[in-house]
C-alpha positions in Angstrom: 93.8 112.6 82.4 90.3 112.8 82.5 88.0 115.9 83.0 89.5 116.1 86.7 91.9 118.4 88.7 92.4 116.5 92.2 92.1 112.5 92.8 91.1 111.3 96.8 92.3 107.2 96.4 92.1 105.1 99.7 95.7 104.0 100.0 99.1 105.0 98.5 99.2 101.5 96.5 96.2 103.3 94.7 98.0 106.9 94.0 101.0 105.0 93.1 98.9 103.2 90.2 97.5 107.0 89.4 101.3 108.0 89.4 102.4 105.6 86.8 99.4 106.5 84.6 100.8 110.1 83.9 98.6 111.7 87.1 101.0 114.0 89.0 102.0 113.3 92.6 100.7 116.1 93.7 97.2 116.4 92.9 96.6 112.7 94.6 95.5 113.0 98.1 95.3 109.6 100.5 92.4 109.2 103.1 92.0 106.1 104.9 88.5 104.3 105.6 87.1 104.0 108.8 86.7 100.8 110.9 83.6 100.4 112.9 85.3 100.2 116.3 82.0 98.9 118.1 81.3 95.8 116.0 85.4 94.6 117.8 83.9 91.6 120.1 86.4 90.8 122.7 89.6 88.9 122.5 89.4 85.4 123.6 92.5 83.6 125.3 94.6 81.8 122.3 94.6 78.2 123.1 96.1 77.5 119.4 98.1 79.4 117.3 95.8 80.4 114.6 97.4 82.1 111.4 93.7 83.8 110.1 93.6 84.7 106.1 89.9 87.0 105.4 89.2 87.8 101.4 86.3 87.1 98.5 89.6 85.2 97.0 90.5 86.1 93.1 93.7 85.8 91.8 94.4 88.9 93.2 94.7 88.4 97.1 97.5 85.4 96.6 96.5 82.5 98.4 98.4 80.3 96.6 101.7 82.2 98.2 100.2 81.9 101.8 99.1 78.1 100.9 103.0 77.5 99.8 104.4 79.1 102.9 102.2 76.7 105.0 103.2 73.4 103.1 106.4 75.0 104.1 106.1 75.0 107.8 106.0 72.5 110.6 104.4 74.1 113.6 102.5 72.1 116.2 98.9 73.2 117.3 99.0 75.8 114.9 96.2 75.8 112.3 95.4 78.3 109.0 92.0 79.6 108.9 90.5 80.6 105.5 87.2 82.4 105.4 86.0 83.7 102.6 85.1 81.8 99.3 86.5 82.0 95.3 85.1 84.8 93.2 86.5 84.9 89.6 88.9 82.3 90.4 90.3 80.3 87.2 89.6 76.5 87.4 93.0 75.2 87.6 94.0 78.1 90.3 91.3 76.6 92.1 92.5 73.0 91.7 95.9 73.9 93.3 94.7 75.9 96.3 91.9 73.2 96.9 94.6 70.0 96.6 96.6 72.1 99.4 93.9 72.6 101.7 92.6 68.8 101.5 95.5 67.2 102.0 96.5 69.4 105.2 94.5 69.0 108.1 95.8 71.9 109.7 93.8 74.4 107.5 90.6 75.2 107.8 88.3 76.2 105.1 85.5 78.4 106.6 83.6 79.3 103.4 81.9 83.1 103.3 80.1 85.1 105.8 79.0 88.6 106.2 80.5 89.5 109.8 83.9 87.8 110.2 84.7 89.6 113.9 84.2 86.6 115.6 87.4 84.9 113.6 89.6 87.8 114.5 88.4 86.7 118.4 91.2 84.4 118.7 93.0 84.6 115.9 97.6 84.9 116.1 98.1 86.3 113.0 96.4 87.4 110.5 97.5 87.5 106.8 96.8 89.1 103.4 99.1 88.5 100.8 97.5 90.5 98.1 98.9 91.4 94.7 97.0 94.4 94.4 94.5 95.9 96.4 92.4 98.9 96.5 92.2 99.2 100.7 92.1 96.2 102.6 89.4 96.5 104.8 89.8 93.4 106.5 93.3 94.0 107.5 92.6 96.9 109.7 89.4 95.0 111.0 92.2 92.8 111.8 94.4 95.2 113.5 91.4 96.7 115.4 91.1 93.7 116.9 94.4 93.3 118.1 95.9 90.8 116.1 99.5 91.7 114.4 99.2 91.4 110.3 101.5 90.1 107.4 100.9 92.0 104.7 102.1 92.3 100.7 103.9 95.6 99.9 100.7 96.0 97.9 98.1 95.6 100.5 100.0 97.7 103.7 97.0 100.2 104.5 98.4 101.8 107.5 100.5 98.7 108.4 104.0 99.7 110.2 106.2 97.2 109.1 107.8 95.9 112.7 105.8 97.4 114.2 101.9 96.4 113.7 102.7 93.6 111.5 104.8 92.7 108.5 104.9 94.0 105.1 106.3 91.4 102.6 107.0 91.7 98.9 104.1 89.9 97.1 104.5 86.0 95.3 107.0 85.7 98.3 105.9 82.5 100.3 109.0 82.2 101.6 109.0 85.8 103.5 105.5 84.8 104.3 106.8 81.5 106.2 109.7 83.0 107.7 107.3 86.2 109.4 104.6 83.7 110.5 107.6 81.2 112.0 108.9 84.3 113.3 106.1 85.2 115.4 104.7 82.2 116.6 108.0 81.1 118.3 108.1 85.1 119.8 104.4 85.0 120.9 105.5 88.3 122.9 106.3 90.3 120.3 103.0 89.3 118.2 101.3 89.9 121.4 102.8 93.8 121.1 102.2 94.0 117.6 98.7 92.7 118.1 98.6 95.9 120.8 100.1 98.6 118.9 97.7 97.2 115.9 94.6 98.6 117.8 96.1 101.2 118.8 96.9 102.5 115.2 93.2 101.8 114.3 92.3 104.2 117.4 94.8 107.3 116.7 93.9 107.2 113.1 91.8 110.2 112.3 88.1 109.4 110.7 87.7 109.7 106.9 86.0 112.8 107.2 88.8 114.8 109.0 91.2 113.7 106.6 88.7 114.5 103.5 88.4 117.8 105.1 91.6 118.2 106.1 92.4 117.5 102.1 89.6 119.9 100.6 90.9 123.1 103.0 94.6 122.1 101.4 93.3 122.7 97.7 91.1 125.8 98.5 95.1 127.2 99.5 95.9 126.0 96.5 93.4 127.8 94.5 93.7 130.3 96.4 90.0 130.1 97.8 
């Protein structure tokens, strides 16, 4: 496979796709990205439950799962937050997320931005029901900010499932209802998760010392 000995991916979603192409296991080493701890801005008191969703949304990131669950649901003073705007999206996937979020009040369409910290401010919960994704920057600029995370199975970055968040299997809306039900009728236990979140994102060791960490492994190897 390629003129290559060793592959560095971002996530285990990403070795697991080398893995099924024929790469072995062993030669595919994962190093997480780093989050730029001093853009966090402070957490603001949560007057309303807020279920936040971040992406550049293709058919890849599944917000027509996370627009289900929410037709699904019946929370008071809770609102979904969408920021981000369609890139690739096929017309008529378009038509069905766009019927959803007009006829609901209680979703916000924010449209695209460059520095989404200020949504993570407030935010209960923040999801990212991905089919596939390469990293998911946004969900540990999420967890950074203290805000627990429901994640696909495909998107977990360093997610601890019961611990920092959720992981879900993906096209699940019902899982994704049932998690986001879950924690805003235990606001405790989000507010934990939310806690042990940032505290992941702070013990996680910098891109570089794992890359390092990685390149002294295969000079062993090699015997270099």
């Amino acid at each position: 496979m390629g003129d290559f000995d060793y592959i560095l991916t971002f996530s285990e979603f990403n070795k697991m796709t080398y893995v099924k192409a024929g790469f072995p296991e062993e030669k595919i080493f994962v190093a997480s990205l780093d989050i730029p701890l001093d853009k966090i801005l402070p957490r603001k008191e949560i007057k309303k439950f807020k279920v936040l969703y971040v992406a550049y949304t293709n058919p890849r990131k599944g917000l027509s799962y996370l627009l289900d669950a929410w037709e699904s649901l019946d929370l008071p003073l809770a609102e979904l937050i969408l920021v981000g705007k369609y890139v690739g999206m096929p017309e008529e996937m378009i038509r069905y997320c766009d019927e959803i979020i007009n006829r609901n009040p209680s979703i916000k369409w924010v449209g695209g931005t460059q520095d989404p910290w200020q949504y993570y401010q407030d935010a209960s919960v923040f999801v990212l029901p991905s089919l596939s994704e390469c990293y998911g920057k946004v969900t540990l600029e999420a967890m950074a900010s203290g805000v627990p995370v429901i994640v696909s199975e495909n998107a977990r970055a360093i997610v601890e499932d019961g611990k920092t968040g959720f992981v879900v299997p993906i096209r699940d809306a019902k899982v994704i209802k049932e998690k986001i039900e879950h924690l805003y009728y235990h606001r405790d236990i989000a507010e934990k998760m939310g806690q042990e979140a940032r505290k992941a994102v702070e013990n996680k060791k910098s891109f570089g010392e794992e890359v390092f960490e990685i390149y002294q492994e295969i000079l062993k190897r090699e015997g270099k």
